[in-house]
C-alpha positions in Angstrom: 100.5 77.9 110.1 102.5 77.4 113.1 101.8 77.1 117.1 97.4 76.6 117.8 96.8 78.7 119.8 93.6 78.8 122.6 92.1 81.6 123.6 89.4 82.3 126.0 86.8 85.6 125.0 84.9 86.9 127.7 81.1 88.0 125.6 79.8 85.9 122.8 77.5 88.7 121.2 80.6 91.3 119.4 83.0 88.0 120.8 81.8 85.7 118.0 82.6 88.1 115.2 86.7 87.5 117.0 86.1 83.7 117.5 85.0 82.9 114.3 87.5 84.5 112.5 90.4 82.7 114.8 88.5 79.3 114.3 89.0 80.0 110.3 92.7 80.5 111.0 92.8 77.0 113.0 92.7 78.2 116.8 90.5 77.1 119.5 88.1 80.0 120.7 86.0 79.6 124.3 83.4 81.9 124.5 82.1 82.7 128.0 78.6 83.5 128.2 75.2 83.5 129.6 73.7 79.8 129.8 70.9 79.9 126.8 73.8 81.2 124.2 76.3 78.6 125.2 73.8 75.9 124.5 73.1 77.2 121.6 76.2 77.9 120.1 77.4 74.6 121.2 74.7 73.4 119.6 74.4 74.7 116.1 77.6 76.9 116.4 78.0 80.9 116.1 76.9 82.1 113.1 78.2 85.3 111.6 77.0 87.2 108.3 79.4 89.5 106.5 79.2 91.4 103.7 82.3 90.7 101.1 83.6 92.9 98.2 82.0 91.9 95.1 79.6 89.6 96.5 75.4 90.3 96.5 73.8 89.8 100.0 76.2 88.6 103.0 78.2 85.2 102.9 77.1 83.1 106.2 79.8 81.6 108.7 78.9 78.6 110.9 81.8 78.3 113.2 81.0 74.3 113.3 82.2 73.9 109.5 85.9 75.9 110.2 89.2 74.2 110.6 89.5 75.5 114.6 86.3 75.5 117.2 84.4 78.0 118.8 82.7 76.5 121.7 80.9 78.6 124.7 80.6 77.6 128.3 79.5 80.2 131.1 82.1 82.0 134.0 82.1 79.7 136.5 83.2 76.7 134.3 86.3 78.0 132.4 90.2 78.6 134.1 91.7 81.2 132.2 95.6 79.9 133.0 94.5 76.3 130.8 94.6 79.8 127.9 97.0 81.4 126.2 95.5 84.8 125.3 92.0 86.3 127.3 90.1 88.5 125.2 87.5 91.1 127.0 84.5 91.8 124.6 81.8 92.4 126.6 80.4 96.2 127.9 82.7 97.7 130.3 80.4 98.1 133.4 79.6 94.2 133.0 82.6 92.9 134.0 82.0 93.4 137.8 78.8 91.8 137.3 78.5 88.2 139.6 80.1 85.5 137.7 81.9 87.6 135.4 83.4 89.9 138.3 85.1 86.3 139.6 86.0 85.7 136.3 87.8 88.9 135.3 89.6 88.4 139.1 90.6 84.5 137.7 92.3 86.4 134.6 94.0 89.3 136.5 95.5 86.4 138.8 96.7 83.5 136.0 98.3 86.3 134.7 97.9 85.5 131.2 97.7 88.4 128.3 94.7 89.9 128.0 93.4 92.1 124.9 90.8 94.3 125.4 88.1 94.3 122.6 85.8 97.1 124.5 85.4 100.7 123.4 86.1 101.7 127.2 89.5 100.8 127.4 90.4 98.9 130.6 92.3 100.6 133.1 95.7 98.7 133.1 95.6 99.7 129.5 95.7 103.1 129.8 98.0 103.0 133.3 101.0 102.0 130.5 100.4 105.7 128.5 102.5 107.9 130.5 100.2 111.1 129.9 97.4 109.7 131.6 96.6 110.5 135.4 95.3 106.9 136.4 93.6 108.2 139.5 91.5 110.9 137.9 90.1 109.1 135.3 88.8 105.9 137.8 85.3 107.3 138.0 84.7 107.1 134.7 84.0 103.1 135.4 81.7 101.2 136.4 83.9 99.9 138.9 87.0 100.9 138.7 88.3 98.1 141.4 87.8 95.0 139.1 90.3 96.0 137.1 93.1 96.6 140.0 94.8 93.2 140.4 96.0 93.2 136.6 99.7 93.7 136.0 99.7 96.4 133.1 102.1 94.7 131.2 99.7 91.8 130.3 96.8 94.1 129.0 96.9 95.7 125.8 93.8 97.3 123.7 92.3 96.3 120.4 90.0 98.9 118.7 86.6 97.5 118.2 86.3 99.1 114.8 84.1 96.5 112.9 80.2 97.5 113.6 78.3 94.4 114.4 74.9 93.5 115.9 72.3 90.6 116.7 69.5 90.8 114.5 66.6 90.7 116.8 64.5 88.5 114.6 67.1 85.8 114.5 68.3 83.6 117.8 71.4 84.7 120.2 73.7 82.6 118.4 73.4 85.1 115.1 75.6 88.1 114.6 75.2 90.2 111.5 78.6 92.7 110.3 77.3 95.9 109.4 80.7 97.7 108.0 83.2 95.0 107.6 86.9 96.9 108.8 89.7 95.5 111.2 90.5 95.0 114.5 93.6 96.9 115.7 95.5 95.8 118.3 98.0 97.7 120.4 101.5 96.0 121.1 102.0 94.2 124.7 105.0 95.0 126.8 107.1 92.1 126.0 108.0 90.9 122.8 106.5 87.2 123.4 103.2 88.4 123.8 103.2 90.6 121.4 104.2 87.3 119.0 100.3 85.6 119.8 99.0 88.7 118.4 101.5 88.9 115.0 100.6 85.3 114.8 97.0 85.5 114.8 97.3 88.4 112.3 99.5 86.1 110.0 97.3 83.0 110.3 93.8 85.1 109.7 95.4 86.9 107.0 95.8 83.8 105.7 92.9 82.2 106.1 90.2 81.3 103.1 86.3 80.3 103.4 85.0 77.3 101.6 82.1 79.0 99.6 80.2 76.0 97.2 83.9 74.9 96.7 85.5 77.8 96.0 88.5 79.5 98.7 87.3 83.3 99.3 89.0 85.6 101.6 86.5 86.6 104.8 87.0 90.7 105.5 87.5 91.8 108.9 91.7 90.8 109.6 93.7 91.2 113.2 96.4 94.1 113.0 99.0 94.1 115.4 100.7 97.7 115.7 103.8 98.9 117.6 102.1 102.1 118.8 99.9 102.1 121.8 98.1 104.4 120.2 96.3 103.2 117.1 93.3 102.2 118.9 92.5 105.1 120.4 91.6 106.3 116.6 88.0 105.0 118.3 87.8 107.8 120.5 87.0 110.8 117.8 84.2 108.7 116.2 83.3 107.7 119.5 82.7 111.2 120.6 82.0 112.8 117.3 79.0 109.6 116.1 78.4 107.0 118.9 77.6 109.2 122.1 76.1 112.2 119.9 73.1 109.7 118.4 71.9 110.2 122.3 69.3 113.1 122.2 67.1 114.6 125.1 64.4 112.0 124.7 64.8 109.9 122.1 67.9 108.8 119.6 69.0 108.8 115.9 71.4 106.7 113.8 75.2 107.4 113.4 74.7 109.0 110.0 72.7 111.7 111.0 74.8 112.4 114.1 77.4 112.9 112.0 75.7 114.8 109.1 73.1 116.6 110.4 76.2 119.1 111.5 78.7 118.1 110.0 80.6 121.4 111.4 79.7 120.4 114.8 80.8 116.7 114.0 84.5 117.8 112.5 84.9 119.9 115.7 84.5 116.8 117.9 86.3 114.9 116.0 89.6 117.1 115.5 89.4 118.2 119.5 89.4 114.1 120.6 92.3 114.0 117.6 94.5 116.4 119.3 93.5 115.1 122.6 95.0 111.9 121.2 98.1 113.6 119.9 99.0 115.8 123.2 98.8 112.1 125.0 101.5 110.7 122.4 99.7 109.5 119.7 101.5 110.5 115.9 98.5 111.7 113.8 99.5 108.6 111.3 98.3 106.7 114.2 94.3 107.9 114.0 91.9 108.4 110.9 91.0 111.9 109.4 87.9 113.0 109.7 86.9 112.9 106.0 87.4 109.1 105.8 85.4 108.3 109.0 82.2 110.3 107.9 82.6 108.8 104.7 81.9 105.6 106.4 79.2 106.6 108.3 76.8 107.2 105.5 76.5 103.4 105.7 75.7 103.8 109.4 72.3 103.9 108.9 71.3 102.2 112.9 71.9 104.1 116.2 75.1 103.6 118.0 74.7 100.8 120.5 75.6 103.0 123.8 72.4 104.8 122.6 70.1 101.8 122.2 71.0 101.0 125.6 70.2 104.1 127.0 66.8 103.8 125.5 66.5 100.7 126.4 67.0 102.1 130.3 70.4 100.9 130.4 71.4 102.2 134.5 75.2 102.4 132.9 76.8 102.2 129.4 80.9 102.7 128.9 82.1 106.1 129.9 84.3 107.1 127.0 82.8 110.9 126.6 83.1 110.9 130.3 86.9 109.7 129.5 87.5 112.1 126.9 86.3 115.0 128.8 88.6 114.6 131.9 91.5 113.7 130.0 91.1 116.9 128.0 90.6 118.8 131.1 94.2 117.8 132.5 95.4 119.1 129.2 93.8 122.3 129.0 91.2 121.4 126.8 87.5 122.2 126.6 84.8 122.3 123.8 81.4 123.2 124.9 79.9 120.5 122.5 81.5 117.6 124.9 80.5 119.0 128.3 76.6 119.0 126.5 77.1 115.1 125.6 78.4 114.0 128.9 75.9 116.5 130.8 73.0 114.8 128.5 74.3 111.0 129.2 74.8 111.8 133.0 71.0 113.0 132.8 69.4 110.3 130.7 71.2 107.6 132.9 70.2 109.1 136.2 66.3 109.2 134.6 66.5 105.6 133.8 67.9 104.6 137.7 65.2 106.9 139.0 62.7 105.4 137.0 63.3 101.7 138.3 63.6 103.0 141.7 
């Protein structure tokens, strides 16, 4: 292993999953949070469960008993220039919450790289992909002026592929891995910061548990790619599972938004592929369609836009909202999208009206 390397994440909840698989490679993770999980995880650490190939039930990670630290503190007590790498990994619209809008302001300003763990990539992120109108796609967010004082060339986007969630029986400090795949990071702009990312892949690659004595290799590895593309591969199942488990009044699981139709589903999918292609992407870049519904036979829980929305979430990320302009400045419609980002404008506008 070479340099240690620090490196602040913005969200314990999906951030953990990150930090405790740096911490095994021997870096120092800070995860910024609210105060009841900081104590917490300072406390009795972050605890991740995993299931591993070949193994019964899930191997448990305490990120107190790992070479490197994961430690949590909340916004106002963290300066993101003291890191050398700022990963985002909470919800887009909470980043221009109080606290964590300051924050996100702090990072913009230090100037430090910053990878994007979100499904709704950050706009300086998609500002370097040439194809993109920046200025017709800003109300997609939350807020689109948070993300205005970052320099482009210090943002890049990770794919959030592997499906995590806290088990609402256990405490906040307790993330369970329900489909174990990698993160996928896009390159930066310059060659040294694109180095802290091929060094974290090389160190968690790497990297071996301590299971009773014996070395095993933890799933769930950091890619670094060359294209800017490869984590926009999110966007079909995005589109085709996450956004579609929202229905009128209630919701259903990822698996039967993808099978129920699985026409319907393949549709989605290969218009947000070609989407993805007419921007630049090389279709080696994404996933085909067979592979990704493959997986989601073992997506047996509702997407988590779609909890939220039945929770009476007043905004979730905007990526069908995305996907729908973007296709629009390229000559592209499909009927099924405009119904999913009619039905999500609907449902969140019932849940603002409904707390008045």
């Amino acid at each position: 292993m070479g340099k240690t390397y620090k490196i602040m994440i913005m969200g314990a909840s999906y951030g953990s999953l990150l930090g405790a698989k740096l911490a095994l490679a021997g870096h120092h993770a800070k995860l910024v949070c609210l105060p009841a999980e900081a104590e917490l995880i300072n406390k009795e650490g972050a605890i991740i469960r995993m299931p591993v190939k070949g193994r019964e039930g899930l191997v448990e990670v305490n990120t107190k008993k790992l070479p490197g630290t994961v430690t949590a503190c909340g916004p106002g007590e963290v300066d993101p220039a003291a890191y050398d790498l700022t990963a985002l990994a909470m919800q887009e619209p909470q980043y221009r919450t109080p606290g964590a809008r300051e924050l996100t302001e702090k990072v913009a300003k230090a100037r430090v790289p910053c990878m994007s763990i979100m499904n709704m990539p950050p706009l300086p992120f998609l500002k370097r992909i040439k194809t993109i109108d920046p200025v017709a796609i800003r109300p997609c967010f939350a807020d689109a002026s948070v993300w205005d004082g970052f320099d482009p060339d210090v943002m890049t986007l990770c794919s959030p592929d592997p499906q995590a969630f806290r088990p609402p029986e256990d405490k906040v400090n307790v993330l369970q891995v329900r489909l174990p795949t990698n993160f996928k990071a896009a390159r930066f702009a310059s060659d040294a910061h694109t180095q802290i990312l091929r060094d974290l892949e090389k160190d968690i690659e790497a990297a071996r548990f301590d299971l009773n004595g014996e070395k095993i290799e933890l799933p769930v590895k950091l890619k670094a790619h060359d294209s800017l593309f490869v984590p926009l591969a999110k966007w079909c199942m995005l589109l085709a599972g996450n956004y579609r488990c929202i229905e009128r009044s209630s919701i259903r699981t990822i698996k039967e938004a993808i099978h129920t139709d699985l026409a319907a589903s393949r549709a989605v999918y290969n218009y947000v592929f070609d989407l993805c292609v007419k921007l630049g992407a090389d279709a080696k870049d994404l996933v085909p369609f067979d592979k990704y519904a493959a997986a989601a036979n073992s997506l047996g829980a509702p997407s988590s836009a779609a909890r939220a929305i039945q929770a009476g979430a007043h905004n979730i990320e905007r990526v069908d909202k995305l996907v729908q302009i973007l296709g629009a400045q390229h000559g592209m419609k499909l009927d099924v999208i405009d119904q999913t980002v009619a039905l999500v404008e609907t449902r969140l506008a019932e849940n603002r009206a409904k707390a008045g």
